[in-house]
C-alpha positions in Angstrom: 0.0 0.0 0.0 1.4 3.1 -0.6 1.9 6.5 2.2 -0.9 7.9 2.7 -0.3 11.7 1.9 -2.2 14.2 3.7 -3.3 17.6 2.4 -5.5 20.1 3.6 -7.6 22.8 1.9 -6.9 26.8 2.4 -10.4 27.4 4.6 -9.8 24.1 6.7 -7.5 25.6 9.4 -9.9 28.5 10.4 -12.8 25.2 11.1 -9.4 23.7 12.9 -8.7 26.8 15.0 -12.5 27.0 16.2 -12.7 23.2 17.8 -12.8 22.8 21.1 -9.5 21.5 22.7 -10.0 18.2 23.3 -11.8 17.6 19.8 -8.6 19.2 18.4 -6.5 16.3 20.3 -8.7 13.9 19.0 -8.6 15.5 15.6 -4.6 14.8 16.2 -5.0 11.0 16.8 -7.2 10.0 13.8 -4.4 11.6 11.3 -2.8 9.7 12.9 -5.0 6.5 12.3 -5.6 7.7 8.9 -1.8 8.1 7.7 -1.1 4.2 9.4 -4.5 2.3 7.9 -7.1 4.2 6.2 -9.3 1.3 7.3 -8.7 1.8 10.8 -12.3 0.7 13.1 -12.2 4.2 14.7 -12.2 6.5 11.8 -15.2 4.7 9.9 -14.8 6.1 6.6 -17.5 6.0 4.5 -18.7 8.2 1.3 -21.3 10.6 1.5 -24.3 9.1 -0.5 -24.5 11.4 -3.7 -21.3 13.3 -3.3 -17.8 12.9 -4.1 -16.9 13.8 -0.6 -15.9 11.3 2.0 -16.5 11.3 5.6 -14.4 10.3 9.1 -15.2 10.3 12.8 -13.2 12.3 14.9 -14.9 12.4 18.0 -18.5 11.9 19.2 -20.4 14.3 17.1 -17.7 15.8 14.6 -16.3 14.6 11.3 -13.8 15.2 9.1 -14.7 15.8 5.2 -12.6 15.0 2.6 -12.1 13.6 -1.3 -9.9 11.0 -2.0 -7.7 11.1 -4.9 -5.6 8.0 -5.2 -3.6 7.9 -1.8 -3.4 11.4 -1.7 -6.6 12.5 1.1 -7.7 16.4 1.3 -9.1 17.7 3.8 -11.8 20.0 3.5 -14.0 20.5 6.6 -13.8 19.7 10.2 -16.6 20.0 12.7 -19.9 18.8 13.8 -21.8 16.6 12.0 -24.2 19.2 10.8 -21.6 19.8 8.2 -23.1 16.9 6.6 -26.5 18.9 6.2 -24.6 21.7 4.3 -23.4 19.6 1.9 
């Protein structure tokens, strides 16, 4: 399998900035999850039905949203789940 390769979208880190502490630590550990096995059980990546976007868990209500292009993974929004709803 090759590296994952993580990169992140211009308006991501402002959504970054804004979570609270300990969402921001858990935001920390799933990279981390993500960049050893995409398939890890905790991040429970799935695709957002009728979008190119795909989704992980980062903590109990939040998500990570992001596109997959080969093993390259950007990152476009972190934050509650009502993200989702915008989409």
């Amino acid at each position: 399998m090759k590296e994952v390769i993580i990169s992140v979208e211009s308006g991501f880190f402002p959504q970054y900035d804004a979570l609270p502490k300990d969402i921001k630590k858990k935001f920390v550990k799933q990279i981390a999850f993500l960049k050893a096995n995409p398939m890890h059980n905790s991040l429970q990546i799935h695709q957002i039905e009728g979008t190119d976007f795909w989704e992980f868990y980062v903590g109990r209500g939040y998500r990570c949203i992001f596109k997959r292009e080969g093993n390259v993974y950007r990152l476009y929004y972190v934050g509650t789940h009502k993200l989702i709803d915008r989409m």
